[in-house]
N, C-alpha and C positions, 0 to 999 in steps of 0.2 A: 674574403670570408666565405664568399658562395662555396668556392672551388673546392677549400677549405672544407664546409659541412659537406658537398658531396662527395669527397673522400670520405668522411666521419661515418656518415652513414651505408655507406656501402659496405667500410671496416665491421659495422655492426652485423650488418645483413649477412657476408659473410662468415663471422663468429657463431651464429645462430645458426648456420646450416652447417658448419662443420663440427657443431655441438651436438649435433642431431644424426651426423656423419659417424659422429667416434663411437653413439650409443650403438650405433648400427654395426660394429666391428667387437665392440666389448660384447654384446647380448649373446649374439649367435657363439662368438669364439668360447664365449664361457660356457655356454649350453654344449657345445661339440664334445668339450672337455668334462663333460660332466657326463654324457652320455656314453661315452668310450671308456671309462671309467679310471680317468685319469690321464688317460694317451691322446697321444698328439699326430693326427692323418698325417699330416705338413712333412712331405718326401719320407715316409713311413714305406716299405714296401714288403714283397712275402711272394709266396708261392701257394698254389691251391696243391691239395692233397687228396689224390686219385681215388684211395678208399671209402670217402665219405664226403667228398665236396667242400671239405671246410679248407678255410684260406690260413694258412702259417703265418700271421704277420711279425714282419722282423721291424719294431718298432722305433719309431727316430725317436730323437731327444725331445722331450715335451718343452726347451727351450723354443722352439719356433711358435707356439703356440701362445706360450706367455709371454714374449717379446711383442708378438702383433696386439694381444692384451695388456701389456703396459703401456704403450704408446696409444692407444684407444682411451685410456685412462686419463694421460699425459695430456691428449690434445683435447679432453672434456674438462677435465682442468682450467686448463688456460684457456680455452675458448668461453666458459663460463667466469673467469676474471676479465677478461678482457670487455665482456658483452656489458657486467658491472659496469669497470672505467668509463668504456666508451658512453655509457649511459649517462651515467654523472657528471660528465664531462658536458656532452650533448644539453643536461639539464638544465646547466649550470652555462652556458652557452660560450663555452670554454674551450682549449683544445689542449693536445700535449704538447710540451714542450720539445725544443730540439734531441736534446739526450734525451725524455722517454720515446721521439719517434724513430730515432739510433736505436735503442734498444726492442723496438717492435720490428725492426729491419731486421737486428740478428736472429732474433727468436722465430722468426716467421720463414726462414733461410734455415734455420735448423730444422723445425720441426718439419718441413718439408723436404729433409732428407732423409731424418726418422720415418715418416711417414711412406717416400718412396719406398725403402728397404722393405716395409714391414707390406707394403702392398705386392714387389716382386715375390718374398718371401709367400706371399699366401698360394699366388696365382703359380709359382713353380714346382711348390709342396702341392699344391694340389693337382697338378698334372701328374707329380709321380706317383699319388694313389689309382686316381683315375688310370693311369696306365695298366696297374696290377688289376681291376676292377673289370677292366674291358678283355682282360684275357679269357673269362668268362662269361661276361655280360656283353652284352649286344650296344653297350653305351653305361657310363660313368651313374647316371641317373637313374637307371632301369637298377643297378642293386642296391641302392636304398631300399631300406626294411627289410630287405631278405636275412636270415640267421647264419652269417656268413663266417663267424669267428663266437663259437658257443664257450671254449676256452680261456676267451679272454670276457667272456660276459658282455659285450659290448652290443651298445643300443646304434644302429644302424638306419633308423627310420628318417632322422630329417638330419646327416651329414651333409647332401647334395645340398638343400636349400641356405641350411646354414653358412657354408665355407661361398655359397656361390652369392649369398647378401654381402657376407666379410670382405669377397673379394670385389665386389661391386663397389660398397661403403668407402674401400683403403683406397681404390685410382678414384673415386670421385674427391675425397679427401684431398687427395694431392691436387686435383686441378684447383681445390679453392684456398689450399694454402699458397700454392704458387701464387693464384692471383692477391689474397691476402699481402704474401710479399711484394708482389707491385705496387698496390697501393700503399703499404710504408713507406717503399723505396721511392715515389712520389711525393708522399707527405714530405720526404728527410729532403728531398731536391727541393720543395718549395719553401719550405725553413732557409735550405741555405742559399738558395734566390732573396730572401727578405733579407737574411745577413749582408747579404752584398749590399744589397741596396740601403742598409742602415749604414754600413761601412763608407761605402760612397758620398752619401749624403752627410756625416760627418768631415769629411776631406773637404766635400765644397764651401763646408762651413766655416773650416778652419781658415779654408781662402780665403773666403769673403771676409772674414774677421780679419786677418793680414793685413789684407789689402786694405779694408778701411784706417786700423792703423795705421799703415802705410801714409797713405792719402792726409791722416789727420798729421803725422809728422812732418808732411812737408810743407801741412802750412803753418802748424806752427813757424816754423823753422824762416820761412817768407816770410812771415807776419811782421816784424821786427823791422824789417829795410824795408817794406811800403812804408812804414811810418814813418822813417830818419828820411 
C-alpha cells in the first residue's frame, strides 16, 4: 500500500503542474491570436519592402495556432479530472482499479504525443518567423513592438514573450506527461504483480485441498482392513 500511495501522490503532483503547464500554453497562444488579429506567427513568413520598411507577411494557416490551443485545453481538461479522481480516491483511501490504471497508461501515451507535436509545432513555427524578423533586426526579440505590418493591423508588442512562455509550457508539458505515463505504466505493472500473486496463491490452494482429499481417501479406504 505504501508504494501504492507513493505513486498516488506523485500522479496528483504531477496533474497539478501540468494543469498549470496547459494554462501557460492556452493564455499566451490565445493572446498572440488575439493581438495579430486573427493570424497565426507559427512558419508564417514574408519579405520586407524597400519603400517604406514594412514586412509583406505571407500568412500560414492559423491551424497551427489552434491545434497547440486545443491540446492546451485537452490537457487542462484531463489534468483537472484526473486531479478530482485522484483526490477522492486518495480521500477515500482507495485506489484505481486494474482497467482504470490500463486506461491512464493509454491516455497518458496519448496525450504525450499530442503534446509532443504541438510543442515541435511551436518551437519550428517560431523559428520560421524569427528567421524573417532577423533579416532586419539585429535578433528575433529586438522587433517586438516595432509597427512592422501596419496592413495587417497587428499588435507586435509581446509576440517574443508570449510564443517563448508557449514554447517553454509545451516541452515542459511533455517531460511530465512522459513521467506521468511512467508512473501508470508502474501502477499497471504492480496490479499485474498482485494478479499473479493472487493467481498463484489460488493454484497452491487448490493443491493443498487435493492433497488433503487425497490423504483423507486413502484412509478412508485403509480404514476397513485395520479393522478385519
Amino acid at each position: 500500500m505504501a508504494f501504492t500511495n507513493v505513486l498516488l501522490l506523485s500522479q496528483i503532483a504531477g496533474y497539478v503542474v501540468a494543469l498549470i503547464l496547459s494554462l501557460c500554453v492556452i493564455v499566451p497562444m490565445s493572446l498572440h491570436i488575439n493581438e495579430f488579429r486573427g493570424h497565426c506567427l507559427l512558419f508564417s513568413t514574408g519579405n520586407w519592402r524597400e519603400s517604406d520598411g514594412q514586412f509583406v507577411a505571407d500568412w500560414a494557416s492559423r491551424m497551427y495556432c489552434d491545434y497547440t490551443i486545443f491540446v492546451g485545453l485537452v490537457l487542462f481538461l484531463v489534468s483537472a479530472v484526473q486531479i478530482y479522481r485522484s483526490s477522492m480516491l486518495m480521500y477515500k483511501g482507495k485506489d484505481s482499479s486494474f482497467f482504470s490504471a490500463f486506461i491512464d497508461v493509454i491516455l497518458s501515451v496519448f496525450l504525450t504525443g499530442v503534446t509532443l507535436i504541438a510543442a515541435v509545432i511551436i518551437t519550428l513555427g517560431f523559428m520560421s518567423w524569427c528567421q524573417c524578423m532577423t533579416k532586419r533586426f539585429p535578433s528575433c526579440e529586438l522587433s517586438a513592438g516595432n509597427d512592422i505590418d501596419k496592413s495587417d493591423s497587428i499588435d507586435t508588442t509581446g509576440f517574443h514573450i508570449e510564443l517563448g512562455v508557449a514554447q517553454f509550457a509545451a516541452w515542459s508539458s511533455l517531460s511530465i506527461w512522459v513521467g506521468l505515463s511512467v508512473f501508470a505504466t508502474l501502477k499497471l505493472l504492480r496490479y499485474h504483480q498482485l494478479e499473479n500473486m493472487k493467481v498463484s496463491m489460488y493454484r497452491e490452494r487448490q493443491k493443498l485441498i487435493e492433497a488433503a482429499s487425497n490423504v483423507s481417501s486413502v484412509s478412508s479406504a485403509s480404514s476397513p482392513k485395520e479393522i478385519s
